[in-house]
PDBQT receptor file of N, H, CA, C and O in Angstrom, charges set to zero:
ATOM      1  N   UNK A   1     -56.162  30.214  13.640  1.00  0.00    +0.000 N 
ATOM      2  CA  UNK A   1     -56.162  29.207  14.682  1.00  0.00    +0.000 C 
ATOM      3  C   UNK A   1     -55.733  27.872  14.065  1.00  0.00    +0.000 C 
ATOM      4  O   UNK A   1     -56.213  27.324  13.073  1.00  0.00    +0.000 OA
ATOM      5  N   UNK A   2     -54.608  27.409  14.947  1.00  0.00    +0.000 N 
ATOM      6  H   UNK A   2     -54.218  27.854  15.753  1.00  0.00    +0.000 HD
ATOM      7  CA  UNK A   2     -54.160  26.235  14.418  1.00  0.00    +0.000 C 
ATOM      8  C   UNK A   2     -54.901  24.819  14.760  1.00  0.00    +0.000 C 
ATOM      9  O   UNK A   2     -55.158  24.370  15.878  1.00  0.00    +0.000 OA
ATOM     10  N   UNK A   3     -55.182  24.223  13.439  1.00  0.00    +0.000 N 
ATOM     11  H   UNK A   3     -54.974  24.587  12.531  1.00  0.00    +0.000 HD
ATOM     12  CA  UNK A   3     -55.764  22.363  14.263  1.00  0.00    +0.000 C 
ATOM     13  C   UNK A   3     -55.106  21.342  14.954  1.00  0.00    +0.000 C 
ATOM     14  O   UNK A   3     -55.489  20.402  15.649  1.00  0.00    +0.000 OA
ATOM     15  N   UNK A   4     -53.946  21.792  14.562  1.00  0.00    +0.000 N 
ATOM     16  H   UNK A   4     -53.635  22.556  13.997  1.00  0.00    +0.000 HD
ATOM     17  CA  UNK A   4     -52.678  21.071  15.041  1.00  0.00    +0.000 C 
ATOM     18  C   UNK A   4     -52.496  21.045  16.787  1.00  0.00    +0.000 C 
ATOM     19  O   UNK A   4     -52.591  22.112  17.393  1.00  0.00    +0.000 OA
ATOM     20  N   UNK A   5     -52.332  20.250  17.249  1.00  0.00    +0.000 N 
ATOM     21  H   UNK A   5     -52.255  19.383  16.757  1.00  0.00    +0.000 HD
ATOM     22  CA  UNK A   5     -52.094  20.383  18.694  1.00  0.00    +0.000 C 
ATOM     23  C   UNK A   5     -50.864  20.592  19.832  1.00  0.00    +0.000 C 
ATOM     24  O   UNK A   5     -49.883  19.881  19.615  1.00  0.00    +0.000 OA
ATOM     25  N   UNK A   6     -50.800  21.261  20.731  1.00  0.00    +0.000 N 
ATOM     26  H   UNK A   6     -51.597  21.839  20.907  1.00  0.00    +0.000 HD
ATOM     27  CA  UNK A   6     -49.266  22.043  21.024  1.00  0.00    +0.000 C 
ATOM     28  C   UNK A   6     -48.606  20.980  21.887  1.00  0.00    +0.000 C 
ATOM     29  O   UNK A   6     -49.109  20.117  22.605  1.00  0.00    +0.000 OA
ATOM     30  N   UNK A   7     -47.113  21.335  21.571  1.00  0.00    +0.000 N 
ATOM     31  H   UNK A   7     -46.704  22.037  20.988  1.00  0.00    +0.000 HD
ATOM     32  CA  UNK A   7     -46.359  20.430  22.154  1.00  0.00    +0.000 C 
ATOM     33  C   UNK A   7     -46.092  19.968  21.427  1.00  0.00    +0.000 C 
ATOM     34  O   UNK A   7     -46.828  19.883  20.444  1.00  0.00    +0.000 OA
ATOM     35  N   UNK A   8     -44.483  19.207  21.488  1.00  0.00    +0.000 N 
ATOM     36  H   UNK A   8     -43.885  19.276  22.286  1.00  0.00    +0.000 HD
ATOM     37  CA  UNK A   8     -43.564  18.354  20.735  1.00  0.00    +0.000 C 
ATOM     38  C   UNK A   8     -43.991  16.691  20.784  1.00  0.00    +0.000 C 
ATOM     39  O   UNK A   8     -44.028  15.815  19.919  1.00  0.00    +0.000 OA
ATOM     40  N   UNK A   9     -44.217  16.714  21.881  1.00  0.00    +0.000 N 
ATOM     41  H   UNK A   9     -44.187  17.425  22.583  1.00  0.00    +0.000 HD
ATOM     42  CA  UNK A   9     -44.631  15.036  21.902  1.00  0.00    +0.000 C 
ATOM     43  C   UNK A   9     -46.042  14.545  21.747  1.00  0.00    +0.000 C 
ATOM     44  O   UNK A   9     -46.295  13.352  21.913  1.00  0.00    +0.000 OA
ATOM     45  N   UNK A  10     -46.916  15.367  21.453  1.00  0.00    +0.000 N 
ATOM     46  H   UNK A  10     -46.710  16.336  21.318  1.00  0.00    +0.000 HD
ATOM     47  CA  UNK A  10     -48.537  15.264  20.476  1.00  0.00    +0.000 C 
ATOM     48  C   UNK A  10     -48.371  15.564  18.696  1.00  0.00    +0.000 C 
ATOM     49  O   UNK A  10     -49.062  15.060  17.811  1.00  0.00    +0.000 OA
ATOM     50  N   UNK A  11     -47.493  16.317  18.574  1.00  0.00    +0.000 N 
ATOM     51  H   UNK A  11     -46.932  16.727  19.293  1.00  0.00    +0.000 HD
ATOM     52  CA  UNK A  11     -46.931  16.559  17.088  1.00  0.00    +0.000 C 
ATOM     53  C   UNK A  11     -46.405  15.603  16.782  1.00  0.00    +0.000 C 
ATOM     54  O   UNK A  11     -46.767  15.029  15.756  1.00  0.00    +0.000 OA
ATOM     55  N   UNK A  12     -45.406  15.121  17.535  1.00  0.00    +0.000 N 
ATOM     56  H   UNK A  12     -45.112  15.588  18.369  1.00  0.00    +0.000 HD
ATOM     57  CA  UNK A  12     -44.534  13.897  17.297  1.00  0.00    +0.000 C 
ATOM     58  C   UNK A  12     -45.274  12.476  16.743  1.00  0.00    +0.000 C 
ATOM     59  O   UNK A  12     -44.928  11.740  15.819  1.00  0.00    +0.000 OA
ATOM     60  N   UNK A  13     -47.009  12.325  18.134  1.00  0.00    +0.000 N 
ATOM     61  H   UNK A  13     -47.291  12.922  18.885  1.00  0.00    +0.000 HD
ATOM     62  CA  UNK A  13     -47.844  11.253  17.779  1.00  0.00    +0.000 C 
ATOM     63  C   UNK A  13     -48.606  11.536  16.523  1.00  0.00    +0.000 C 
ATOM     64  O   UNK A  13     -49.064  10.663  15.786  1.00  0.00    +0.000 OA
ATOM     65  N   UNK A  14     -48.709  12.906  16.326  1.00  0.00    +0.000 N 
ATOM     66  H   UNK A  14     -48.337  13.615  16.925  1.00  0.00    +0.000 HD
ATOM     67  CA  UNK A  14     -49.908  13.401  14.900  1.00  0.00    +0.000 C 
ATOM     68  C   UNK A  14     -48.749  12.820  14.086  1.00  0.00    +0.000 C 
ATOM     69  O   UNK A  14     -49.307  11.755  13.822  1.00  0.00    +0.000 OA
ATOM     70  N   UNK A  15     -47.697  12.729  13.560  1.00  0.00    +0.000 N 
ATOM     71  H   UNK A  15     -47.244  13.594  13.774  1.00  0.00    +0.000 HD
ATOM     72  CA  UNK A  15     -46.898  12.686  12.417  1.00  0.00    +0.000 C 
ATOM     73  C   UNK A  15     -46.686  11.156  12.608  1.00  0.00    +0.000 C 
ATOM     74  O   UNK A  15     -46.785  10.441  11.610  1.00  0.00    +0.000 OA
ATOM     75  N   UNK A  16     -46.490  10.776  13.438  1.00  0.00    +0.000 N 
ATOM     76  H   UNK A  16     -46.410  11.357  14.248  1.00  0.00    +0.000 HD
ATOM     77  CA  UNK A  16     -46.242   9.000  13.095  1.00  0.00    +0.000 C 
ATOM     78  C   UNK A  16     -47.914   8.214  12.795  1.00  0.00    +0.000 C 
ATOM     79  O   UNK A  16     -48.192   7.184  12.180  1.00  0.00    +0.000 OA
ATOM     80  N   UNK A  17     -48.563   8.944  13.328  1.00  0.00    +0.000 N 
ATOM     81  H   UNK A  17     -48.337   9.781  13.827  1.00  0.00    +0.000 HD
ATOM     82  CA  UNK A  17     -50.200   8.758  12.865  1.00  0.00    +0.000 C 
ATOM     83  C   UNK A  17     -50.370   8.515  11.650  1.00  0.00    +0.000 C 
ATOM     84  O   UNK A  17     -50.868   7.523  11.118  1.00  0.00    +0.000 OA
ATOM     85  N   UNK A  18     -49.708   9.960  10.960  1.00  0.00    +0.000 N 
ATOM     86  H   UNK A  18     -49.304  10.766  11.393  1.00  0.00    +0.000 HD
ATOM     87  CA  UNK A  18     -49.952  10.146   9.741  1.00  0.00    +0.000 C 
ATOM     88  C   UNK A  18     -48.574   9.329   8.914  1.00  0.00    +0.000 C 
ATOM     89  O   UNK A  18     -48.824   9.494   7.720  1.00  0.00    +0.000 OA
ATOM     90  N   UNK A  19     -47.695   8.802   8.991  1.00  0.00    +0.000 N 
ATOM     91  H   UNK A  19     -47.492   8.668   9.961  1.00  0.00    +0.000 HD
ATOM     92  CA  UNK A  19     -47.028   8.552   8.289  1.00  0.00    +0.000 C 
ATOM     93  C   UNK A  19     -47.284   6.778   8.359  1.00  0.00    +0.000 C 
ATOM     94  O   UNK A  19     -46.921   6.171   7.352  1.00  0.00    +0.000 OA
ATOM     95  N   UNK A  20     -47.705   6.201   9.158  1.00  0.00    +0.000 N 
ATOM     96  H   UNK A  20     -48.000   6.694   9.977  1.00  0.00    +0.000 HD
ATOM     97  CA  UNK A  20     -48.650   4.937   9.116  1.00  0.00    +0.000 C 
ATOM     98  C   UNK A  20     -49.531   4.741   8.158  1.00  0.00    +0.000 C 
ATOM     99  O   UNK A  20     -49.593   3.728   7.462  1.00  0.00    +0.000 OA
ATOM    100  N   UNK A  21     -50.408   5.926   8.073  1.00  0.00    +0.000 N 
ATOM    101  H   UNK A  21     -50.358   6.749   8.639  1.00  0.00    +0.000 HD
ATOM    102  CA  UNK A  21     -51.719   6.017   7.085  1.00  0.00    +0.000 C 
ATOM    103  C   UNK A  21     -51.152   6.149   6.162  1.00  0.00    +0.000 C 
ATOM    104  O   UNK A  21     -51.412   5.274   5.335  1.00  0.00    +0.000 OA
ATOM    105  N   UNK A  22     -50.277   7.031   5.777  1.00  0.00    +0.000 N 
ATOM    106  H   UNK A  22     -50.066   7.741   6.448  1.00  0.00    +0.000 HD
ATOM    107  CA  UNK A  22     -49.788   7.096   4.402  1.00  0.00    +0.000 C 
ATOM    108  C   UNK A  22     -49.280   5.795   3.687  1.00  0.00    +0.000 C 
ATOM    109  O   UNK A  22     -49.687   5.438   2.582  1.00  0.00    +0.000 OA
ATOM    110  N   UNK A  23     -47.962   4.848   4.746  1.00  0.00    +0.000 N 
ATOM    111  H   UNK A  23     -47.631   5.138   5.644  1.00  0.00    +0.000 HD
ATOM    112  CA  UNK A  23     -47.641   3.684   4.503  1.00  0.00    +0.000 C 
ATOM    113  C   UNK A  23     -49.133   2.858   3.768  1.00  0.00    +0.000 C 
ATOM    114  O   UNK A  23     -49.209   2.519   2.587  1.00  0.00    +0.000 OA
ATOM    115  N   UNK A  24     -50.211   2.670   4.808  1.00  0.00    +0.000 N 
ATOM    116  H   UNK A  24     -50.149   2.946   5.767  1.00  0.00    +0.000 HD
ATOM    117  CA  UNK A  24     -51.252   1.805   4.407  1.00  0.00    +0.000 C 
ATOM    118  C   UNK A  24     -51.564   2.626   3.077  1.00  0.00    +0.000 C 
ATOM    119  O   UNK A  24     -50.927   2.162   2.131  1.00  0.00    +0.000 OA
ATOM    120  N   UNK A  25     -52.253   3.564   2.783  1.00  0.00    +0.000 N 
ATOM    121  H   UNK A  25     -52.770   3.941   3.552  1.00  0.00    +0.000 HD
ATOM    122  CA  UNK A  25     -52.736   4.085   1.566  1.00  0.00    +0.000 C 
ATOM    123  C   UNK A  25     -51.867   4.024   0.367  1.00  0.00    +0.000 C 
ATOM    124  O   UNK A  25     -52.438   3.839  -0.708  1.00  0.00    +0.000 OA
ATOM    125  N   UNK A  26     -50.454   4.163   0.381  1.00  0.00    +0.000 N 
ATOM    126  H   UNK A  26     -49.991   4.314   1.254  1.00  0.00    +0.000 HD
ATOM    127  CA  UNK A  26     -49.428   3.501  -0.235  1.00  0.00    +0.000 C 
ATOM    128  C   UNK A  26     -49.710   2.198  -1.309  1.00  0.00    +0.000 C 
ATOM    129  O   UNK A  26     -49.793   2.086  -2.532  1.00  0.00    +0.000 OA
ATOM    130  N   UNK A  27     -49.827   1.110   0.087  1.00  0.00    +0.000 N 
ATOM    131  H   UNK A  27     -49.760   1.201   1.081  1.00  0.00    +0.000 HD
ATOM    132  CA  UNK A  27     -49.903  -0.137  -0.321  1.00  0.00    +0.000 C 
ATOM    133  C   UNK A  27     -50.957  -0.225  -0.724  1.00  0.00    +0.000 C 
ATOM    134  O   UNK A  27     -50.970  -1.149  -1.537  1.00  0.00    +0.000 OA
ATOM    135  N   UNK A  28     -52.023   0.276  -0.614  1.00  0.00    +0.000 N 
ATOM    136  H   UNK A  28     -52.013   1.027   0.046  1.00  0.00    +0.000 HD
ATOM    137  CA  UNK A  28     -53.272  -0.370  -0.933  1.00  0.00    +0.000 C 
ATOM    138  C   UNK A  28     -53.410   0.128  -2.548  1.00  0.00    +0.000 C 
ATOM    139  O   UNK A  28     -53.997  -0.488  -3.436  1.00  0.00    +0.000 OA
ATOM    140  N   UNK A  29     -52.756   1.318  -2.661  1.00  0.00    +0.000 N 
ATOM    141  H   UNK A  29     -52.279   1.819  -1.939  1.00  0.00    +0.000 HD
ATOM    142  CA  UNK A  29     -52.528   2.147  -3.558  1.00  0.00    +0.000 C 
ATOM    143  C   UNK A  29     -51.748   0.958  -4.962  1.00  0.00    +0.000 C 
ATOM    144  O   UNK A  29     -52.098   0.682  -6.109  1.00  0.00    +0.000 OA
ATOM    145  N   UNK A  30     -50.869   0.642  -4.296  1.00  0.00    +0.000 N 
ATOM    146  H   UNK A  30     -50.584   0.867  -3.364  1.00  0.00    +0.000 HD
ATOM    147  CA  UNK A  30     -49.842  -0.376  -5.652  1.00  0.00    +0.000 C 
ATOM    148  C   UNK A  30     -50.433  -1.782  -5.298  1.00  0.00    +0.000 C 
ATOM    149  O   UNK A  30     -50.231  -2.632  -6.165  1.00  0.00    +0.000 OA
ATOM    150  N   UNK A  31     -51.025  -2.133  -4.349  1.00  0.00    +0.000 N 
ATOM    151  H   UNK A  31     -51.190  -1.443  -3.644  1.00  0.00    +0.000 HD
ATOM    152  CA  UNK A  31     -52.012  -3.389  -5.094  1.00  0.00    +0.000 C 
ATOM    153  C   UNK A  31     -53.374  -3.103  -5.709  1.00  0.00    +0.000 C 
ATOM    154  O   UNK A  31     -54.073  -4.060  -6.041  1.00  0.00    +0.000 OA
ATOM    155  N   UNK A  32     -53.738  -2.042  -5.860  1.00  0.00    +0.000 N 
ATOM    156  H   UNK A  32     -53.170  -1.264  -5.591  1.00  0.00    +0.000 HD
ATOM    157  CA  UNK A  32     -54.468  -1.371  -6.832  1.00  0.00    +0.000 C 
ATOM    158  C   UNK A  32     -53.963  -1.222  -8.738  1.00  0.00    +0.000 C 
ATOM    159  O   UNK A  32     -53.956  -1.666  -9.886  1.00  0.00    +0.000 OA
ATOM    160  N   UNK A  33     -53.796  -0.737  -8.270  1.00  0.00    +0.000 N 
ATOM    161  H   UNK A  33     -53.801  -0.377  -7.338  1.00  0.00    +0.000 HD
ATOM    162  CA  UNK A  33     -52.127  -0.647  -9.687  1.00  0.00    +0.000 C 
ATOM    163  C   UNK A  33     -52.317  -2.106 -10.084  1.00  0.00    +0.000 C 
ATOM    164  O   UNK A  33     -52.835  -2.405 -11.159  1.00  0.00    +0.000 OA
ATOM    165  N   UNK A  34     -51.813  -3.178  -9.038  1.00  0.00    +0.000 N 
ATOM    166  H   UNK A  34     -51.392  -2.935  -8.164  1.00  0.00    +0.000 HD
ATOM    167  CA  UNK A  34     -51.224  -4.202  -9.854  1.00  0.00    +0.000 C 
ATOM    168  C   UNK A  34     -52.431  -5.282 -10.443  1.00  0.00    +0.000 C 
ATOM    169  O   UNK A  34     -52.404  -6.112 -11.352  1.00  0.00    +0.000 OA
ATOM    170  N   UNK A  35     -53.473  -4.870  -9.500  1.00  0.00    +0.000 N 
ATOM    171  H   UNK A  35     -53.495  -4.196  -8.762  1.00  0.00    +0.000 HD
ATOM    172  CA  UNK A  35     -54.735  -5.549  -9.874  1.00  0.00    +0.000 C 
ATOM    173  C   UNK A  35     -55.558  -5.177 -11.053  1.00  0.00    +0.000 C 
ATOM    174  O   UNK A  35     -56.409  -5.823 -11.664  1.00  0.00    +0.000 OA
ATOM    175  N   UNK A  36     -55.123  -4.050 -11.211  1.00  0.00    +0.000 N 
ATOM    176  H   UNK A  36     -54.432  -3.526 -10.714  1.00  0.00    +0.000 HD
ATOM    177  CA  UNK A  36     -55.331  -3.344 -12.817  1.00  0.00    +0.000 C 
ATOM    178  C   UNK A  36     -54.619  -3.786 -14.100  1.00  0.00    +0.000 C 
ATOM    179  O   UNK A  36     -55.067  -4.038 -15.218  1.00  0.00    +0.000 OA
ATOM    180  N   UNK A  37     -53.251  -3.805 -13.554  1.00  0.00    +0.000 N 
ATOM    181  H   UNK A  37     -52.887  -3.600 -12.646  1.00  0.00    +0.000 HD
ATOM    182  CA  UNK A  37     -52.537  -4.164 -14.693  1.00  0.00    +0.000 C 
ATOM    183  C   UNK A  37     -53.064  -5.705 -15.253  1.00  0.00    +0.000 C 
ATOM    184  O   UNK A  37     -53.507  -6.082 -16.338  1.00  0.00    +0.000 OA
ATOM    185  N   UNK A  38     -52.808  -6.341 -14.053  1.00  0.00    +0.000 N 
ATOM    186  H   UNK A  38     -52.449  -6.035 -13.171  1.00  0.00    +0.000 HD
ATOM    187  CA  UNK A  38     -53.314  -7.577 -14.692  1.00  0.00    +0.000 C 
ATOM    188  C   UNK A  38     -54.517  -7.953 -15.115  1.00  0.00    +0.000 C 
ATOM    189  O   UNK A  38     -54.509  -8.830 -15.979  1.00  0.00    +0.000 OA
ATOM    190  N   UNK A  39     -55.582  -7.537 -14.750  1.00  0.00    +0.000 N 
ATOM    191  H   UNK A  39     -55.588  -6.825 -14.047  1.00  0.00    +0.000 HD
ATOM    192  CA  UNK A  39     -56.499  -7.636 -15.381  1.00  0.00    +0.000 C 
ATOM    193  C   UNK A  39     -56.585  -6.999 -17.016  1.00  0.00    +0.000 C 
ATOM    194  O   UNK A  39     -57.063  -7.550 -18.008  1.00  0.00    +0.000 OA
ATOM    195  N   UNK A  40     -55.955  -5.677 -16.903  1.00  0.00    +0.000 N 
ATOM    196  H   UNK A  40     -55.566  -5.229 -16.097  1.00  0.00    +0.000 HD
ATOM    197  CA  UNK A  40     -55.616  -5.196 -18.164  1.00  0.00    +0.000 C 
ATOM    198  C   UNK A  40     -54.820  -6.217 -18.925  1.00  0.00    +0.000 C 
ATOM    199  O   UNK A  40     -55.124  -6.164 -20.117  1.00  0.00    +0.000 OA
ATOM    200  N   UNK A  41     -53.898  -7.137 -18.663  1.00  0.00    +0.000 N 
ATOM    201  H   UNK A  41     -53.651  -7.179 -17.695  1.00  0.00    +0.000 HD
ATOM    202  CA  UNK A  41     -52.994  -7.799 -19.267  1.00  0.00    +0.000 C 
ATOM    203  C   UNK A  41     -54.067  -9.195 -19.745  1.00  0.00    +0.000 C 
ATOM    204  O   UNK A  41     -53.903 -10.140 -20.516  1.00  0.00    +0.000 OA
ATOM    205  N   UNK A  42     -54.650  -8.969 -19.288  1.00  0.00    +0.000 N 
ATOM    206  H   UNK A  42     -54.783  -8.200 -18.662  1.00  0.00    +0.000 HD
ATOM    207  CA  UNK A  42     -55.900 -10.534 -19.501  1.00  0.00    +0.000 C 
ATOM    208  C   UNK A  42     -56.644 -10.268 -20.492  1.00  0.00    +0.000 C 
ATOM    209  O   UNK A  42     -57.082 -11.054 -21.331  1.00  0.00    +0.000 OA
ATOM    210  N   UNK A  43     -56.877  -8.572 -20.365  1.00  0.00    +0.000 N 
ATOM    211  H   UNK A  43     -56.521  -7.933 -19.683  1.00  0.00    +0.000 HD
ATOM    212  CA  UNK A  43     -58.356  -8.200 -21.514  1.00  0.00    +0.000 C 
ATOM    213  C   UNK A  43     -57.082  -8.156 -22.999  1.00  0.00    +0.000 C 
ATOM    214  O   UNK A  43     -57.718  -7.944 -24.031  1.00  0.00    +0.000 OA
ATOM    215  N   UNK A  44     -55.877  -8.271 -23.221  1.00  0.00    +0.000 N 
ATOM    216  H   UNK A  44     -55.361  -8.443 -22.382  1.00  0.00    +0.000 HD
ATOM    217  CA  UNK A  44     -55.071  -7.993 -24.557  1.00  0.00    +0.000 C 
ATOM    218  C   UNK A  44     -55.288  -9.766 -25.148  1.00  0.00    +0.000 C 
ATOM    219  O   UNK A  44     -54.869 -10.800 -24.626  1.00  0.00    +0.000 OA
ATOM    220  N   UNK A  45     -56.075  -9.579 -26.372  1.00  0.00    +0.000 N 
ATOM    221  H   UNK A  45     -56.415  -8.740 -26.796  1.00  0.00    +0.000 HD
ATOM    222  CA  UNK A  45     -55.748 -10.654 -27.054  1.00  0.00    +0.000 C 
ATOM    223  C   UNK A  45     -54.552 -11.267 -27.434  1.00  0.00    +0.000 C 
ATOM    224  O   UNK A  45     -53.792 -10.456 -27.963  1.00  0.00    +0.000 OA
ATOM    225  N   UNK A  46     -54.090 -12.436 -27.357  1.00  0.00    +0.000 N 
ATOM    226  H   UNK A  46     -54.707 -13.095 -26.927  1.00  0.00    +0.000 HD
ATOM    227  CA  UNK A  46     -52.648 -12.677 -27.523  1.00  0.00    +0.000 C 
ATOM    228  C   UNK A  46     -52.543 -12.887 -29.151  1.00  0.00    +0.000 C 
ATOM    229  O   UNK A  46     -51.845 -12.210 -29.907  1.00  0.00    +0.000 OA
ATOM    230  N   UNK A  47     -53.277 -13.827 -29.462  1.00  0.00    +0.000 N 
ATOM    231  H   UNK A  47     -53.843 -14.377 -28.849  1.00  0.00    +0.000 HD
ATOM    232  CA  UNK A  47     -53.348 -14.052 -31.163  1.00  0.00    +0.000 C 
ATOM    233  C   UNK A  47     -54.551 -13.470 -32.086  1.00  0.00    +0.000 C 
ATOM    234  O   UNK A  47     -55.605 -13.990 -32.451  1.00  0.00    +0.000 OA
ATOM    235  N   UNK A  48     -53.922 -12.049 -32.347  1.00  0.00    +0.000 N 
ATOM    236  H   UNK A  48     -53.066 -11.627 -32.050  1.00  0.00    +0.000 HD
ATOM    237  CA  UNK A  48     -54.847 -11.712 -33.800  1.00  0.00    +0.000 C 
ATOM    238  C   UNK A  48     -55.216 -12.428 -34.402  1.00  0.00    +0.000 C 
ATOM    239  O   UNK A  48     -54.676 -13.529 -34.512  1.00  0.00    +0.000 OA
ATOM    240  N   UNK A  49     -56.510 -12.010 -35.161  1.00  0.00    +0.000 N 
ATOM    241  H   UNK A  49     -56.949 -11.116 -35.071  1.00  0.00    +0.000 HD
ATOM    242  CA  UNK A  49     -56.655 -12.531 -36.381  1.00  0.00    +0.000 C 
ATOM    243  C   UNK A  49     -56.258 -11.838 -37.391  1.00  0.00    +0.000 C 
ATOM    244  O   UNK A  49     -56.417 -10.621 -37.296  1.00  0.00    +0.000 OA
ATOM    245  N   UNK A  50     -55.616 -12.394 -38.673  1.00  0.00    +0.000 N 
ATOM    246  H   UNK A  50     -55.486 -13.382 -38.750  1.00  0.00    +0.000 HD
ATOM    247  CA  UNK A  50     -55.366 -11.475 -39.980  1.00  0.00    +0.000 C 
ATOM    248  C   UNK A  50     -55.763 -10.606 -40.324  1.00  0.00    +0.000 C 
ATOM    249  O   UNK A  50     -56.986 -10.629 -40.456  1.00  0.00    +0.000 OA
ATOM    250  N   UNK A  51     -55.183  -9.555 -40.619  1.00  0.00    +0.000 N 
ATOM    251  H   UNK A  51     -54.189  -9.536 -40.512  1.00  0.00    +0.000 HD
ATOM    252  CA  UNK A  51     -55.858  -8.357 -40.738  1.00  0.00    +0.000 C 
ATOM    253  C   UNK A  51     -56.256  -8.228 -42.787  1.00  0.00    +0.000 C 
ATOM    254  O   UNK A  51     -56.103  -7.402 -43.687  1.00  0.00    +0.000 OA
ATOM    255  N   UNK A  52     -56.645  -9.207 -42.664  1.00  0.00    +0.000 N 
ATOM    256  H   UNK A  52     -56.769  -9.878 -41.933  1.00  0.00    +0.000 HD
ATOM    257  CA  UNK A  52     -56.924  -9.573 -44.367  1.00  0.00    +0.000 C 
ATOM    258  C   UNK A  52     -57.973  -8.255 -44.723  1.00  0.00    +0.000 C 
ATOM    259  O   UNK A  52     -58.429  -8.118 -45.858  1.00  0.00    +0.000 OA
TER     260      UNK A  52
């Protein structure tokens, strides 16, 4: 039994549904990413100390 619902023009709304959500999860996805990086880029010391 399918979950999916019959007809072309309810398939049509399930898939632009879902391709919205994906867009958002996307983005939220690479300002995730970028909020990492930079914070990662903050925790790198810029000037060592000598490795005497």
């Amino acid at each position: 039994m399918s979950e999916l619902p019959p007809g072309a023009v309810r398939l049509r709304t399930v898939v632009t549904y879902l391709r919205a959500e994906l867009t958002r999860a996307e983005r939220a996805l690479l300002s995730a990413e970028q909020q990492e990086a930079t914070t990662a880029h903050r925790r790198t010391p810029r000037n060592r100390p000598p490795g005497w």
